[in-house]
MITIVEX-140463 format. One record per residue (C-alpha): x, y, z. Coordinates in steps of 0.001 Angstrom, whole numbers, padded with zeros to 6 digits, always signed. Layout:
# MITIVEX-140463
XYZ;...
END
This chain:
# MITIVEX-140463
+023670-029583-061414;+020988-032377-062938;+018329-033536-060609;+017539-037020-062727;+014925-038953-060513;+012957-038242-057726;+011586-041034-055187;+009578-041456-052636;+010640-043380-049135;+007357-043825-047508;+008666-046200-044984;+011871-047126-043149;+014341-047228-045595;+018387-047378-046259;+019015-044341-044435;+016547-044010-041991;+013460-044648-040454;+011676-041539-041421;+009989-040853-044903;+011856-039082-047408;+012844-037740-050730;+015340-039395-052471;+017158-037435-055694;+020005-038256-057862;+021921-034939-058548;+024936-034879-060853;+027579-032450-060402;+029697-030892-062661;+033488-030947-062471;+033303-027211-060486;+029857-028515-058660;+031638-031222-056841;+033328-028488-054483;+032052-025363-053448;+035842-024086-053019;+035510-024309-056560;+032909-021563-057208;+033788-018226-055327;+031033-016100-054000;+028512-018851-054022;+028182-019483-050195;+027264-015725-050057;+024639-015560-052782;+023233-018461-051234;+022988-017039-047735;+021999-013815-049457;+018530-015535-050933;+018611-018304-047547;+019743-016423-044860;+018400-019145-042439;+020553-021608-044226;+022631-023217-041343;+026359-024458-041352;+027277-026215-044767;+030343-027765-043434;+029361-029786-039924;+032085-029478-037305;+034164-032577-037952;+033322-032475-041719;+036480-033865-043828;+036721-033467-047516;+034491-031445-050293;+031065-029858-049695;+029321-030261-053005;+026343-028553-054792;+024546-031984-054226;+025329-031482-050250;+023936-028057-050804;+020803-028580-052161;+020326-031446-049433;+020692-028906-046834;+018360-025691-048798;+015333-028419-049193;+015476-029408-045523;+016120-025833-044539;+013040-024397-046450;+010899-027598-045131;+011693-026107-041665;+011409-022792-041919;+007437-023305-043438;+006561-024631-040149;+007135-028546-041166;+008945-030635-038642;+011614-031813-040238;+015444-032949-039142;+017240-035577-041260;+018985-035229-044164;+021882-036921-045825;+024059-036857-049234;+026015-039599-050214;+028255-040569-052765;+027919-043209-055746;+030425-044980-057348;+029787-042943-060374;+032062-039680-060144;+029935-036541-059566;+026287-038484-058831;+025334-037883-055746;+022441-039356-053620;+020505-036645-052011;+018032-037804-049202;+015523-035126-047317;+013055-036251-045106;+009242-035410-045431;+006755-034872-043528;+003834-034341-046114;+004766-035755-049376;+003675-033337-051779;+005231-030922-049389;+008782-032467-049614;+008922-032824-053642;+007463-029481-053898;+010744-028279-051586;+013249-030394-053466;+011962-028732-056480;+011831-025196-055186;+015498-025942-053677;+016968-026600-057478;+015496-023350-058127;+017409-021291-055628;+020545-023237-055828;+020576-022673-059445;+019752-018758-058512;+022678-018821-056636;+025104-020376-058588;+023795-017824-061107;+023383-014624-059278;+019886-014604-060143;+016752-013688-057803;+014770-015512-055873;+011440-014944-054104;+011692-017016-050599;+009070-014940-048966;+007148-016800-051982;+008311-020354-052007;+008122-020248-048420;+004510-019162-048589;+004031-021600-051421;+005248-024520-049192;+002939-023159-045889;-000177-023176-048087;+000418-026712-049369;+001670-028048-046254;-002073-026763-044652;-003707-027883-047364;-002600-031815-047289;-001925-032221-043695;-004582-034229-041467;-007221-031311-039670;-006411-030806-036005;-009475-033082-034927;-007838-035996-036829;-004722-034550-036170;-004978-035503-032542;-006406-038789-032780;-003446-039869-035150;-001207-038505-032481;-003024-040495-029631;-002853-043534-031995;+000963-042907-032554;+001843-042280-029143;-000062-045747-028225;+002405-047288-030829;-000490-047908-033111;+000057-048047-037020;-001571-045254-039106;-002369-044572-042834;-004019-042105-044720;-006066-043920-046964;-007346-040792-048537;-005872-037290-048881;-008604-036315-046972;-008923-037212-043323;-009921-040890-043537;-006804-042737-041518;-006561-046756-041080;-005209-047492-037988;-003301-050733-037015;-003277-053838-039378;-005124-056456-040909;-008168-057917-038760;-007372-055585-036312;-007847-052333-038335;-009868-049717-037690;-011249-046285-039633;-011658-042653-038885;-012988-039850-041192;-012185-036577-039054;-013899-037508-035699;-016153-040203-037245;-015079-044010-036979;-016154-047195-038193;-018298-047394-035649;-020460-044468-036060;-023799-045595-038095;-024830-044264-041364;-028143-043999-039468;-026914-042034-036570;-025366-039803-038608;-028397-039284-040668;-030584-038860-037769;-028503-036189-035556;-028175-033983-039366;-032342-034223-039341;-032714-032004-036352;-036600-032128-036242;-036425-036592-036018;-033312-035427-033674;-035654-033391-030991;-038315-035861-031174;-036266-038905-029880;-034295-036748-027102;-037530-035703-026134;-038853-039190-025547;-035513-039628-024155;-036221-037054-021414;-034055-035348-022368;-034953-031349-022266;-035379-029848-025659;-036636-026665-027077;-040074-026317-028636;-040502-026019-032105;-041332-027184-035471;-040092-027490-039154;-041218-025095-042217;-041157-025343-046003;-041709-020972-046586;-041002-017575-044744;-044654-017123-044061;-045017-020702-042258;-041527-019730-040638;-043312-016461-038983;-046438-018250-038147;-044185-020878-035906;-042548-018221-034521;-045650-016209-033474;-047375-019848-031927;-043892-019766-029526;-043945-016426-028614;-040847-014447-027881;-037370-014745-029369;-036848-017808-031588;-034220-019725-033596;-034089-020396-037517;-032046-023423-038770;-031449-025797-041189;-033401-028970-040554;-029949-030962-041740;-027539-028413-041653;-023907-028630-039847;-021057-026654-038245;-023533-023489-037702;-024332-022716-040682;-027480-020773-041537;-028329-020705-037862;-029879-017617-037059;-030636-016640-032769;-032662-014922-030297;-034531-013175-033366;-038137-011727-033229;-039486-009285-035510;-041102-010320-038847;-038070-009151-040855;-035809-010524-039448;-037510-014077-039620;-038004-014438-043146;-034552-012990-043588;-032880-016158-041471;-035517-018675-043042;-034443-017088-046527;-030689-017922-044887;-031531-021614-043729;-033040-022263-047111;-030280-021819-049268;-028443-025272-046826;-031948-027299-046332;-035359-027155-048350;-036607-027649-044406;-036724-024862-042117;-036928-025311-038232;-037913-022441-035766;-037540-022901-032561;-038250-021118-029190;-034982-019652-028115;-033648-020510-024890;-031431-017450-023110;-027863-018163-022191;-024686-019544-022954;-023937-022237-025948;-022200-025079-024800;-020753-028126-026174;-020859-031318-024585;-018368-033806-026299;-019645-037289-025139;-017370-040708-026562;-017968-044327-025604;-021432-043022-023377;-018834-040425-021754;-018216-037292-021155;-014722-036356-021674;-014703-032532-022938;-017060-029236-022452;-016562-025900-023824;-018638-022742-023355;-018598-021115-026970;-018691-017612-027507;-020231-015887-030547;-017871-013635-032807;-017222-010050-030986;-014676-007604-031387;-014857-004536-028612;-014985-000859-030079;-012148+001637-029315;-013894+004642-031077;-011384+005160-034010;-011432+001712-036135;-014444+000333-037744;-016221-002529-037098;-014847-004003-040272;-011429-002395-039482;-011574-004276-035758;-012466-007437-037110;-009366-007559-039862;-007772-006659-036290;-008825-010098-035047;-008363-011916-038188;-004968-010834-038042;-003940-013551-035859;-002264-016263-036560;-004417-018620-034562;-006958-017864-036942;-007354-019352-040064;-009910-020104-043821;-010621-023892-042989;-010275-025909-039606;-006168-026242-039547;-005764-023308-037339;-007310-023287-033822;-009766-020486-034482;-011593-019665-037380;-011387-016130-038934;-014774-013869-038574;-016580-013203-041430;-019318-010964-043035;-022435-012326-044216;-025550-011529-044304;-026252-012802-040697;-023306-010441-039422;-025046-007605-041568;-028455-008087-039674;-026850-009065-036289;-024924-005405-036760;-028309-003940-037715;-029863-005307-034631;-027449-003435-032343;-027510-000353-034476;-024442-000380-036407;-023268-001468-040003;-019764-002999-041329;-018226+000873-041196;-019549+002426-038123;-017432+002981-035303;-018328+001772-032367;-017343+003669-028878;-014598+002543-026796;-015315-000426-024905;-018248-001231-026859;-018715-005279-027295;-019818-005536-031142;-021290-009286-031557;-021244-010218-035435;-023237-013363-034420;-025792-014547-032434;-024794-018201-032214;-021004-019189-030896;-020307-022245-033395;-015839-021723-033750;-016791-022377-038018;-018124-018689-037776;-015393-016803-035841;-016510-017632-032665;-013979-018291-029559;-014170-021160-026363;-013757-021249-023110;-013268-025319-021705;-015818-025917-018623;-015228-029532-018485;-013985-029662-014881;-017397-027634-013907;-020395-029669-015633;-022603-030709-013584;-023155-034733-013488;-026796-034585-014214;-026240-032477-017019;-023275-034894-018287;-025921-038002-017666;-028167-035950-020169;-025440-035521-022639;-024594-039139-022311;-028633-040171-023171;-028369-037864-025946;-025861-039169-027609;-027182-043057-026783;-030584-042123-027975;-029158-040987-031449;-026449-043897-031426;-023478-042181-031778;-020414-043528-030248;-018585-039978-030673;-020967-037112-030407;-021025-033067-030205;-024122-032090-027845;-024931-028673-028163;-026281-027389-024836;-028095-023892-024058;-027529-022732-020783;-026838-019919-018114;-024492-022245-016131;-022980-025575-016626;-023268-026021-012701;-026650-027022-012548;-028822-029733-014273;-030695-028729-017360;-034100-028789-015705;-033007-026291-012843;-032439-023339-015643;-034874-023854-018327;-032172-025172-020313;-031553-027505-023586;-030452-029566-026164;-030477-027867-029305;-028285-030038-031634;-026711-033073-031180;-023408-033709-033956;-021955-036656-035921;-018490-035954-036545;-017968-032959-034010;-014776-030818-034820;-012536-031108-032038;-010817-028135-032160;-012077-026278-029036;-011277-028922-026874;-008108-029664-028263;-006223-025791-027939;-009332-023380-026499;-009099-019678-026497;-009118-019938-022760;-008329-022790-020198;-006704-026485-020678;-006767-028033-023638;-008560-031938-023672;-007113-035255-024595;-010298-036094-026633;-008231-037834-029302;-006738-040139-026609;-010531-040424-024534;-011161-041385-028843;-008528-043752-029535;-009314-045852-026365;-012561-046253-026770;-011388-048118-030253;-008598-050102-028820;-008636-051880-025291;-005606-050385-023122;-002225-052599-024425;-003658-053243-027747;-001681-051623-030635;-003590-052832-033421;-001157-054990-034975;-000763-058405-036124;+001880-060728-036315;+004504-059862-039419;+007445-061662-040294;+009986-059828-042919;+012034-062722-044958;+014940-060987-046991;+018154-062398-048211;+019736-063901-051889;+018145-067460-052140;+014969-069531-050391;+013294-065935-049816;+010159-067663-051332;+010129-070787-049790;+010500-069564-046361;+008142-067152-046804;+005588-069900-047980;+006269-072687-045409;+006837-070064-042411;+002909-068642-043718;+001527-072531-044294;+002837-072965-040183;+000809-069911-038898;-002355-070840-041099;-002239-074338-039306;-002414-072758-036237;-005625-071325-037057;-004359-067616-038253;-006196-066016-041805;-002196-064956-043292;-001513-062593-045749;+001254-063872-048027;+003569-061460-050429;+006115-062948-052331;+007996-063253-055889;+004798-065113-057763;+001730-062905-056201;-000098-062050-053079;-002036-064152-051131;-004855-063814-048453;-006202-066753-046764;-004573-069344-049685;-006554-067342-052325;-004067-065331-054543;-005609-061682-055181;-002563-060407-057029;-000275-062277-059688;+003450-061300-060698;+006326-060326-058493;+004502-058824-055559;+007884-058606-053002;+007606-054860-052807;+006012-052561-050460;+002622-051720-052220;+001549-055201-051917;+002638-055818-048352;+000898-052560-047760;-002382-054604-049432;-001984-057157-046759;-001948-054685-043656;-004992-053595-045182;-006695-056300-045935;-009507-057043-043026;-009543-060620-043365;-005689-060869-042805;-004209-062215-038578;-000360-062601-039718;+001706-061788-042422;+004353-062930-043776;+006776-060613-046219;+008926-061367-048929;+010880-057987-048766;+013013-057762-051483;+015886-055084-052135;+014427-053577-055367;+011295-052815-053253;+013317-050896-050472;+015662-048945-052344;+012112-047819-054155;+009894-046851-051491;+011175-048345-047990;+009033-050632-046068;+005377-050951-045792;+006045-051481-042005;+007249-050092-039466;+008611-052789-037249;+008117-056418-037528;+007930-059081-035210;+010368-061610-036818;+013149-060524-039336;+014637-063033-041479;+017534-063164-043179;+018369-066346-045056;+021811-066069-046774;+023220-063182-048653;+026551-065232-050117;+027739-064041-053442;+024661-061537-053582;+022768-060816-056434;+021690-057876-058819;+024724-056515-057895;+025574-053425-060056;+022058-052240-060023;+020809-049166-057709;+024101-048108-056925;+024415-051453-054550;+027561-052494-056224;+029306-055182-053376;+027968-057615-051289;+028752-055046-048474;+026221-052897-049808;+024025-055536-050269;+023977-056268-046904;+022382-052687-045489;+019678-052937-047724;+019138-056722-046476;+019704-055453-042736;+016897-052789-043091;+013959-055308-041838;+016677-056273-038805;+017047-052993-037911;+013282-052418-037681;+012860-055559-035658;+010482-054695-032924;+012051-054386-029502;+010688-057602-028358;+010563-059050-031737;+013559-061473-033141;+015828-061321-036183;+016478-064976-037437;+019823-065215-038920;+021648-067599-040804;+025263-067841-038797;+027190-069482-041557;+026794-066698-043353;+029434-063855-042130;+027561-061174-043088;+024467-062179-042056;+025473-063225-038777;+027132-059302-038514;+023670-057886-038765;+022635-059163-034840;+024514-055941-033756;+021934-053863-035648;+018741-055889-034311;+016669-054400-031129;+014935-057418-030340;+016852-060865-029446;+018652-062738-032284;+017863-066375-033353;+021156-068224-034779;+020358-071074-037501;+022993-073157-039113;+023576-076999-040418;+027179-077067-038352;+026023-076917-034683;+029835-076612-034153;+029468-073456-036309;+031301-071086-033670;+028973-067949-034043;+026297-070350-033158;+028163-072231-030442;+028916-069156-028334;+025506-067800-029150;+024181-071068-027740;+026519-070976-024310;+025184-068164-023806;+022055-069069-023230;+019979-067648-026195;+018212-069505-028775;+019534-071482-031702;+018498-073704-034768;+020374-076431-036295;+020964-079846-037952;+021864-082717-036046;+022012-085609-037548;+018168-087085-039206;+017010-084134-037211;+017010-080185-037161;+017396-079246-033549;+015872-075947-031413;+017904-075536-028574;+018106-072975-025947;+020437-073571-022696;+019904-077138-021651;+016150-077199-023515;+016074-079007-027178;+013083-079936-029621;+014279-082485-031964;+012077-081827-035853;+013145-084960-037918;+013868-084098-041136;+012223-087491-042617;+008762-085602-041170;+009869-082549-043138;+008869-083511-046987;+010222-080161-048009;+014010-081322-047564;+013406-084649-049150;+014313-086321-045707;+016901-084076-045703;+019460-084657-048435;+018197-080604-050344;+020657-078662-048180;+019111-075356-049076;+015358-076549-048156;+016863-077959-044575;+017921-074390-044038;+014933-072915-045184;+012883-075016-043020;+015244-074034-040024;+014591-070518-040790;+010637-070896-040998;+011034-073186-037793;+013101-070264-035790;+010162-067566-037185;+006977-069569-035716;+009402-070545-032542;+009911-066874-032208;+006223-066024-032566;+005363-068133-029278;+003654-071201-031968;+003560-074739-030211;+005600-077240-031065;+003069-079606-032488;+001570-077579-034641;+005457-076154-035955;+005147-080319-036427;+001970-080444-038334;+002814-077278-040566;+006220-078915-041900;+004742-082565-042238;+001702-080883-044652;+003693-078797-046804;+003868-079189-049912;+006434-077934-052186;+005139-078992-055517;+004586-076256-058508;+001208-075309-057313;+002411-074752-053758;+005729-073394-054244;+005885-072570-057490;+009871-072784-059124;+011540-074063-056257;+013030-077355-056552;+009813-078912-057727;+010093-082570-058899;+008299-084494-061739;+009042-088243-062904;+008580-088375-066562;+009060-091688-068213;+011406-092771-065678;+013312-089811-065696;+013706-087076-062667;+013097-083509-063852;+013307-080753-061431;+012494-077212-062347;+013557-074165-060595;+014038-070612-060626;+017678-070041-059406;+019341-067271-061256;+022323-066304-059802;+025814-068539-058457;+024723-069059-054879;+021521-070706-056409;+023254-072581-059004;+025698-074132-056240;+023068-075007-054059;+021435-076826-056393;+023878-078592-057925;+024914-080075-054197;+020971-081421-054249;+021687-083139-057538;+024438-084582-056386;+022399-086396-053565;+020220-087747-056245;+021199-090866-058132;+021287-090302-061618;+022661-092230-064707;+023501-089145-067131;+022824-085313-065933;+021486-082667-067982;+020517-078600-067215;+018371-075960-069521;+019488-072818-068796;+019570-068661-069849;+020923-066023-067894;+019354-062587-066674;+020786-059881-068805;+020010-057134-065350;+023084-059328-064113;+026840-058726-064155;+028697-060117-066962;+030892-062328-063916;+027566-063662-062505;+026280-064959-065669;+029445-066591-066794;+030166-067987-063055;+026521-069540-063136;+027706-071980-066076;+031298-072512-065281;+029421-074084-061913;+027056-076110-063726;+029539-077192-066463;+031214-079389-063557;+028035-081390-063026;+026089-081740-065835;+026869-084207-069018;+024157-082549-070770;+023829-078202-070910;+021173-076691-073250;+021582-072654-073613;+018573-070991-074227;+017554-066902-075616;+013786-066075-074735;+012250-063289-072894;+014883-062691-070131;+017536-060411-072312;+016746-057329-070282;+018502-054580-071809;+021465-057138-073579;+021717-057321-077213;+020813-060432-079625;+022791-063127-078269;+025238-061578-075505;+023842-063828-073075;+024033-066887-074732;+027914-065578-075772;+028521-065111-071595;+026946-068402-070782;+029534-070346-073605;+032590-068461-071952;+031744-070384-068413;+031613-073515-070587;+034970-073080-072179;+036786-074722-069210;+034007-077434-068260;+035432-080447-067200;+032124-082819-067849;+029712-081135-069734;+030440-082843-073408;+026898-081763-074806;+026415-078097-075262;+023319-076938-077221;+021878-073200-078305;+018617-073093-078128;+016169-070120-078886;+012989-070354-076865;+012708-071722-073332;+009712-074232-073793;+011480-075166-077165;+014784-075958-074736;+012831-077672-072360;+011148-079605-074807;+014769-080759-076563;+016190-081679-073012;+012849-083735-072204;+013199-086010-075568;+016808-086151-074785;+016119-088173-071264;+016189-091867-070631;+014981-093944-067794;+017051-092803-065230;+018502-089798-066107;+018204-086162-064470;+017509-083136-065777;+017621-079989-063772;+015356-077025-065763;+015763-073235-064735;+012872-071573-065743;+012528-068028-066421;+009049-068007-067386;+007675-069719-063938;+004184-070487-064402;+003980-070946-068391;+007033-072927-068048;+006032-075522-065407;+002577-075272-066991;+004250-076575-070259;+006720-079353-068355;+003225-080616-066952;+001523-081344-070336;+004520-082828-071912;+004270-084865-068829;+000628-085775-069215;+001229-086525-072773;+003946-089373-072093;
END
């Protein structure tokens, strides 16, 4: 067994719509059967005994090592604690390569399984051991390590369950949520709207008392120190028990309570020190500690905390009873767990000291042993939820807290006998008020109901119905991907939208181009959905880009699919037939959003086959309004696009909207076939997004398809009376299509520059000239920069074999270097003439036609 590449699916991909790892594994002869290798199944169960069944009831046919391993990395995924479900293993056309899909629900977590998986499969087929006890505790400790925190945790999961996108932006706990202009941000319980200057004010605690004071807002007295001897001078001017803290400290620490003698003083300020070079003491205010959680000025959440305590039995030690508690499995090192395990410091030393007892003494049954003073969950400590008993006066006080500090999410740390009574009835306090309060002991308390506080969070970011997304239309399919995308994002930017544009030649926000190259791939329609200044988008989505990674989406509102005909890059991926061509194409139909639309050309067989796979409604376009997939689409009622005529038609019952194509400069009043279909595709996309019908009007009248606007496709120069058209079709479907345009243009003598992909099949190269050798007098064969992979000549050799049966081409010319081609066609033309260029080099290529140009 050979594991030889590893990929990612981070979005809705060709087998599902959850992430994934994708592997190649190939088999040996033996490998490709399990019947083949006796004792295996047993060795395996022996080292996986949780491994489930390995033939599925109604399984036909061989179970091979590949299947295996499939099953052991999902298995091992599951049994760490990661919720996990699909996995699949399919054949290639190569004999004995397998592709092996497992989903994920942590990357890092799934690669490190696939990887651990080869490990015990190979220990089985071997009869070699294999720690799981180990790789299952390897996989845990990662898993808890890169998954979101339980406070962001639960905000993601209110976001989700609101249908709202999410994306970790860091592997931290900073999340984007929804799309575009209608993002927003989170780090942990923080979001985009939470000032810099809040923040910094509720972490100086001194600044913090001052303003709730002038707040009214009841607070206890105190002041801040710089040394220990200042520290027990404040505390002798109070009077009784005090508090040392941190002046900007955070989740407890250094926080030493209800403290009085001399000692013990300068041992907390000597504490506090160590986290702030400002010390606050503070009169100490008897009773419980409470926390207030207040979001969007209310309360939604109130837990009574309790310090960290374990209860003598008069046998174990203290230190013995507290690796008791720690024991559980609720309890955790960092905040992934619900509680927090307790541990010894030097404030448990002197909080054991106060109640006469060190780390090994053993307390008598019954005793309650507190290791802390204060009850923050960081140190050990355990809650109780109260919210269903504050008092409103003392939630109005929480509320003024947190608008007197600014925070729009906000931890208020209470002191209290009771949360039944106001503040002022009990000689109780504010003692802390929190930027970016964890969340945990509202979320899963030790005792009572857990809190929705990351739903009470998510809605005071998004108004109820708003899922923080913008418009996004998906445009896949063999030819006029580009165009469509760019006319379909030139109609929504007349209508006033900001749209983000990915396609073959770059990225584009606003009609500024942040990114050059191909840029149909997920990463950069992920740089869209993240860019702020972005209302639509509009998606090239190309296959190489899917089979990769999967979408950057995950649902769209329109799905287009313009033609898939002959196909192209056939041979590549393992996507060897049209057929398989088609489910990668029919990925962005299948992730049409329920009330979305898939807009699909219905000449096109396959194409037309994908409706059964869309969840939304299904828009039919065609030139043949007779077309009969389009006919019975339209009788019954549902939308359709087509040509009729000088016009291209939306119709829908007894309702039509008539587009004439001589207002449509893009299908040169409508003798380019290909652009009258591309314009009926765009047309169907902003028909389906609710646009109006004059400004659908205005965007097709003003756009331009010349090489700065649409860059490659069918763009048309005069040069010295001659018609030269450059464009970037590269496979038969193209070629066709473009010769049927030339033939609607009057020309006295026709000639083509051409080359050939090498990434193509040998049949597609060849078929592209046999095509063109029936309509061109005039066929120059060039070798530059697009060999890919072929040797010295083998393209030009393929592209002569189409020509050896051409009917009208009488000229036939090897050239090596495209602008060197293009320059011999361009002296070659006469008033009159035609010459059809198909540039491989887009942009230096039509840079170079445009100076010979100037130069005539």
């Amino acid at each position: 067994m050979e594991v030889s590449r590893i990929r990612a699916l981070r979005g809705p991909n060709l087998w599902s719509k959850n992430t994934a790892i994708e592997a190649i594994v190939s088999c040996a002869d033996a490998e490709c059967s399990i019947d083949n290798l006796p004792d295996f199944e047993a060795r395996l169960r022996a080292r996986l005994p949780q491994t489930g069944l390995l033939r599925p009831e109604g399984h036909q046919g061989a179970v091979s090592i590949a299947h295996v391993l499939q099953i052991v990395a999902l298995t091992m995924q599951a049994h760490a604690g990661c919720p996990v479900t699909f996995g699949r293993t399919a054949s290639t056309i190569e004999p004995g390569v397998f592709q092996v899909v497992v989903e994920y629900s942590e990357e890092e977590v799934g690669r490190l399984a696939m990887e651990l998986a080869q490990v015990l499969v190979r220990a089985a087929l071997d009869d070699t051991p294999f720690d799981l006890a180990d790789a299952l505790k390897r996989l845990r400790d990662l898993d808890e390590d890169v998954r979101l925190g339980p406070s962001t945790g639960s905000i993601v999961n209110a976001a989700t369950a609101r249908n709202i996108p999410y994306r970790r932006l860091t592997q931290g706990s900073m999340v984007q949520f929804g799309w575009g202009s209608k993002q927003r941000r989170i780090q942990a319980a923080e979001t985009d709207l939470t000032s810099a200057i809040s923040e910094s004010i509720a972490q100086d605690k001194d600044l913090t008392k001052m303003l709730l004071d002038a707040a009214g807002v009841p607070v206890p007295m105190g002041r801040s120190v710089t040394t220990a001897e200042e520290a027990w001078a404040a505390a002798e001017e109070l009077g009784g028990p005090v508090v040392v803290k941190p002046r900007d400290g955070s989740q407890g620490r250094g926080v030493a309570v209800n403290i009085e003698t001399r000692e013990r003083v300068i041992q907390a300020f000597e504490v506090a020190e160590e986290i702030s070079s400002e010390v606050i003491v503070e009169r100490y205010i008897p009773g419980h500690d409470f926390r207030l959680l207040v979001v969007g000025g209310a309360l939604v959440a109130a837990s009574r905390r309790d310090p960290p305590q374990v209860t003598g039995d008069g046998v174990q030690t203290i230190r013995q009873l507290v690796d008791q508690v720690n024991a559980d499995p609720l309890r955790g090192d960092g905040h992934a767990t619900s509680l927090t395990k307790i541990r010894f410091d030097d404030i448990a030393l002197a909080t054991l000291k106060k109640q006469g007892f060190d780390a090994d003494s053993v307390p008598p049954s019954g005793t309650l042993i507190f290791l802390r003073n204060n009850a923050n969950l960081s140190t050990g400590g355990s809650a109780t939820d109260v919210t269903d008993e504050v008092h409103p006066e003392m939630a109005a006080r929480a509320v003024s807290a947190a608008r007197m500090i600014g925070l729009d999410i906000c931890g208020v740390d209470v002191v209290a006998e009771s949360v039944l009574y106001p503040l002022e009835e009990q000689n109780g306090g504010v003692v802390e008020v929190n930027a970016a309060p964890g969340l945990r002991m509202h979320l899963n308390p030790s005792f009572g109901k857990g809190r929705a506080v990351g739903e009470a969070i998510i809605a005071n970011m998004y108004a109820d119905g708003d899922d923080g997304r913008i418009p996004v239309v998906a445009v896949a399919g063999t030819n006029g991907k580009t165009t469509t995308v760019r006319l379909t994002a030139h109609i929504l930017g007349v209508a006033g939208n900001r749209v983000g544009m990915t396609n073959s030649d770059g990225v584009y926000v606003d009609n500024l181009r942040i990114d050059t190259g191909d840029c149909s791939g997920p990463r950069s329609a992920r740089s869209v959905l993240m860019h702020p200044d972005v209302d639509a988008a509009v998606f090239e989505t190309a296959r190489g880009g899917i089979l990769r990674e999967g979408l950057a989406f995950d649902r769209c509102n329109v799905a287009i699919v313009t033609n898939i005909g002959m196909g192209d890059h056939l041979g590549l991926g393992y996507i060897s037939t049209v057929e398989d061509l088609a489910v990668v194409k029919r990925v962005i139909v299948q992730h049409v959003h329920p009330t979305g639309t898939a807009v699909l050309n219905a000449a096109d067989p396959i194409v037309a086959e994908m409706a059964a796979s869309c969840p939304g409604s299904i828009t039919y376009f065609a030139e043949d309004r007779n077309h009969p997939v389009l006919a019975t689409h339209r009788a019954q009622g549902l939308r359709c696009v087509y040509r009729d005529g000088d016009s291209i038609v939306t119709a829908q019952g007894a309702d039509e909207t008539r587009y004439p194509l001589a207002s449509i400069p893009l299908t040169r009043n409508g003798t380019i076939t290909f652009q009258v279909e591309n314009a009926m595709a765009s047309i169907a996309a902003a028909w389906a997004l609710g646009l109006d019908t004059d400004i659908i009007r205005r965007g097709l009248a003003t756009f331009v398809n010349d090489a700065q606007t649409a860059p490659g496709r069918f763009n048309v120069f005069d040069y010295r009376g001659a018609t030269v058209i450059a464009d970037y079709g590269h496979n038969p479907d193209a070629i066709l299509a473009l010769v049927r345009a030339v033939d609607a243009m009057p020309a006295k003598r026709r000639s083509v520059v051409i080359s050939g992909a090498g990434d193509r099949r040998d049949e597609d190269i060849r078929m592209q000239t046999e095509i063109l050798g029936e309509a061109f007098d005039d066929v120059l064969l060039y070798q530059d920069q697009c060999q890919r992979g072929r040797a010295d000549g083998e393209v030009l050799a393929l592209l002569q074999q189409g020509l050896v049966n051409a009917t009208r081409s009488k000229h036939v010319e090897e050239i090596h270097g495209e602008f060197l081609a293009i320059d011999t066609a361009l002296a070659r033309l006469g008033a009159g003439d035609l010459c059809l260029i198909l540039v491989d080099q887009v942009e230096e290529a039509l840079d170079h036609i445009a100076r010979r140009i100037a130069q005539a």
